[in-house]
C-alpha positions as CSV (number, residue, x, y, z in Angstrom):
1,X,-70.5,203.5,88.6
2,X,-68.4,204.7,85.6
3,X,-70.8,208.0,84.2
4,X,-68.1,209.5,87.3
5,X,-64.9,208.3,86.4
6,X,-66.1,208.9,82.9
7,X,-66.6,212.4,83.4
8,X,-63.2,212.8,85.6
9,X,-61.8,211.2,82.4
10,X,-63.3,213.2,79.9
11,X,-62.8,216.4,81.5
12,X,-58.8,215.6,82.1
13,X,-58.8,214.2,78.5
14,X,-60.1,217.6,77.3
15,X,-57.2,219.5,79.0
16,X,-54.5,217.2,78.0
17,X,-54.0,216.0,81.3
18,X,-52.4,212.7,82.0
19,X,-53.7,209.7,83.5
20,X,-52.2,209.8,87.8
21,X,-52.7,207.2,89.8
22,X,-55.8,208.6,91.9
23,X,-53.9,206.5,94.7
24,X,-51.0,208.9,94.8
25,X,-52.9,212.3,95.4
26,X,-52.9,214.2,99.4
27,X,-56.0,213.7,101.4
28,X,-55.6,217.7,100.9
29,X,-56.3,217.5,97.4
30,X,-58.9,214.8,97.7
31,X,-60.8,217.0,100.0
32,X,-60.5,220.2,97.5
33,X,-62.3,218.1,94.6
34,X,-64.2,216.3,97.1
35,X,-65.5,220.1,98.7
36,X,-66.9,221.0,95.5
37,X,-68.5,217.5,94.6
38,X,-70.5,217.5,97.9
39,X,-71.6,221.1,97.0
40,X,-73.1,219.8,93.6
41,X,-74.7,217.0,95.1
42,X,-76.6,218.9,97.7
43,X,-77.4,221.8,95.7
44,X,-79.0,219.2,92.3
45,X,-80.3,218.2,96.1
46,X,-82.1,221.5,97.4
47,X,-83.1,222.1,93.6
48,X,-84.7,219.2,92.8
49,X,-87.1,219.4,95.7
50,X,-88.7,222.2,94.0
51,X,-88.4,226.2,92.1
52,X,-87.7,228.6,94.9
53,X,-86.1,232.2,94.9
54,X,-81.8,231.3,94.9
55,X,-81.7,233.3,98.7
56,X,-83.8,230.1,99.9
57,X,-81.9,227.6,97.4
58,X,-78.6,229.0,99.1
59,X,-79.7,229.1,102.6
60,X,-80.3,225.6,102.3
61,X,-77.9,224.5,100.8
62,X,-75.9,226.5,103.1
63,X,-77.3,224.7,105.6
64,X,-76.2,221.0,104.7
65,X,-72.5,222.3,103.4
66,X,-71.1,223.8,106.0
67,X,-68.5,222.3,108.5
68,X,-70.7,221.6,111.3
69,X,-73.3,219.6,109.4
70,X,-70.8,217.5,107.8
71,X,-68.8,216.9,110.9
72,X,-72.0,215.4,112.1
73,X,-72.8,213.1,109.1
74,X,-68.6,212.6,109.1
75,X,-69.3,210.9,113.0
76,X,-72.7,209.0,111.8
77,X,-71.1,207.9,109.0
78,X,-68.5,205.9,110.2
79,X,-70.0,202.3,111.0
80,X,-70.8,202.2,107.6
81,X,-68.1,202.9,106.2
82,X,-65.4,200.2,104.2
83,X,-62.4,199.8,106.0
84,X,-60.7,201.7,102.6
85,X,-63.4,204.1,103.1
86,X,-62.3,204.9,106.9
87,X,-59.3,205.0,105.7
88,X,-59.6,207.7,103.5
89,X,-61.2,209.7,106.2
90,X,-58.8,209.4,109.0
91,X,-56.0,210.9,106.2
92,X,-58.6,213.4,105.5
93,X,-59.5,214.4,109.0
94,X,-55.5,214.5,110.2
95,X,-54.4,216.2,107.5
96,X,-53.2,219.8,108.2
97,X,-54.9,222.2,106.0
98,X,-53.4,225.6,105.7
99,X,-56.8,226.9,106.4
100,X,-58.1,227.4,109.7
101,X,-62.1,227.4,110.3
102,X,-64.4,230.9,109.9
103,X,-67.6,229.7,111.3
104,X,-66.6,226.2,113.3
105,X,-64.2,224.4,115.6
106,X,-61.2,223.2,114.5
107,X,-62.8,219.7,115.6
108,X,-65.4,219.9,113.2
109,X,-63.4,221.6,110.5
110,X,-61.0,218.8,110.5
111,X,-64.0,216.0,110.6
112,X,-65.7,218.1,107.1
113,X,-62.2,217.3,106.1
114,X,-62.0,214.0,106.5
115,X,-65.2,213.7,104.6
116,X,-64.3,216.2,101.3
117,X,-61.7,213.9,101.0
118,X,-63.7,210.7,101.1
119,X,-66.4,212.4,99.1
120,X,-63.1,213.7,96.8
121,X,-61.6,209.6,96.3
122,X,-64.9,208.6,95.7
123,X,-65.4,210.6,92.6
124,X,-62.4,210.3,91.5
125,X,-62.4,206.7,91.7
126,X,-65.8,206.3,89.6
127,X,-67.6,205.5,92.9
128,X,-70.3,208.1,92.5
129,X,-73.3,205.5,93.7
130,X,-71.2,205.4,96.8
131,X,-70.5,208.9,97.0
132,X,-74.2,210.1,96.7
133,X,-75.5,206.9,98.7
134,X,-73.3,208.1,101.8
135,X,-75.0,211.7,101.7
136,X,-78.0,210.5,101.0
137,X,-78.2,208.8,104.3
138,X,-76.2,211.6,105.8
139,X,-78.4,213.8,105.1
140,X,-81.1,211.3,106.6
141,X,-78.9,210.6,110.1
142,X,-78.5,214.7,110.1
143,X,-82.2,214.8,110.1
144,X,-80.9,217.2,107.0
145,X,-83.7,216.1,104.5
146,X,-86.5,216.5,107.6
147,X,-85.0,219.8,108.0
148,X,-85.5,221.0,104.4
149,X,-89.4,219.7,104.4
150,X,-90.2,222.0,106.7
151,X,-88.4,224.8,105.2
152,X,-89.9,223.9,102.4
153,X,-93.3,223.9,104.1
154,X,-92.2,227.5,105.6
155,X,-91.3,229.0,102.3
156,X,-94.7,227.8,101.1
157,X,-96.8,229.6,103.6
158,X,-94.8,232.5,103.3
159,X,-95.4,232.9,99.1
């Protein structure tokens, strides 16, 4: 899909920064774009299932991002994934971030990893239908998007 690697394009071409060959970048920084992609797509996500006060819009979002979750999905993921696609992962998931997990095992943190970077190369590629077509059904094998009717559903009952 190019509206991606158009916007990657644009915004670089805005700074003045040069073209790189996206092949030559760490998993590291793959997963540092790719960290903040995920978070847009699950929060236009959480907000486009409805208006609610930002404390509920964060909590789950909050929810979805963090390491755990996505070490999950990372796991579920992985039979359909491209054998590029895996690829990118397993660089992801061994790299050696200087970071060490808050709020998960080192396991998991290094799975979420592995996945920021794919999600990272897949926007920086263009590959955006990809991208959001892999957290879609993340989100789906998570039992993520069941888990946000019912908070829905909660937040409902509670207004």
């Amino acid at each position: 899909m190019e509206e991606s690697l158009a916007l990657y394009d644009y915004i670089k071409n805005q700074f003045g920064e040069k073209n790189v060959d996206v092949r030559t970048y760490s998993p590291l920084t793959f997963a540092f774009i790719g960290d903040g992609v995920f978070d847009l797509i699950v929060r236009a996500y959480v907000v486009g299932r409805g208006n609610r006060p930002a404390h509920l819009l964060h909590n789950e979002k909050s929810r979805i991002v963090k390491a755990g979750t996505q070490a999950r999905m990372a796991e579920l993921l992985q039979k359909f994934l491209t054998p590029k696609e895996q690829e990118i992962y397993r660089r992801g998931k061994n790299a050696k971030p200087a970071n060490t997990a808050k709020n998960a095992t080192l396991a998991d943190y290094h799975k979420a990893t592995g996945l920021e970077a794919l999600c990272g190369y897949l926007f920086m590629t263009g590959e955006m239908a990809r991208l959001i077509e892999l957290i879609r059904l993340g989100m789906e094998l998570t039992g993520q998007s069941d888990a946000l009717k019912e908070s829905e559903k909660n937040a409902g009952e509670r207004c």
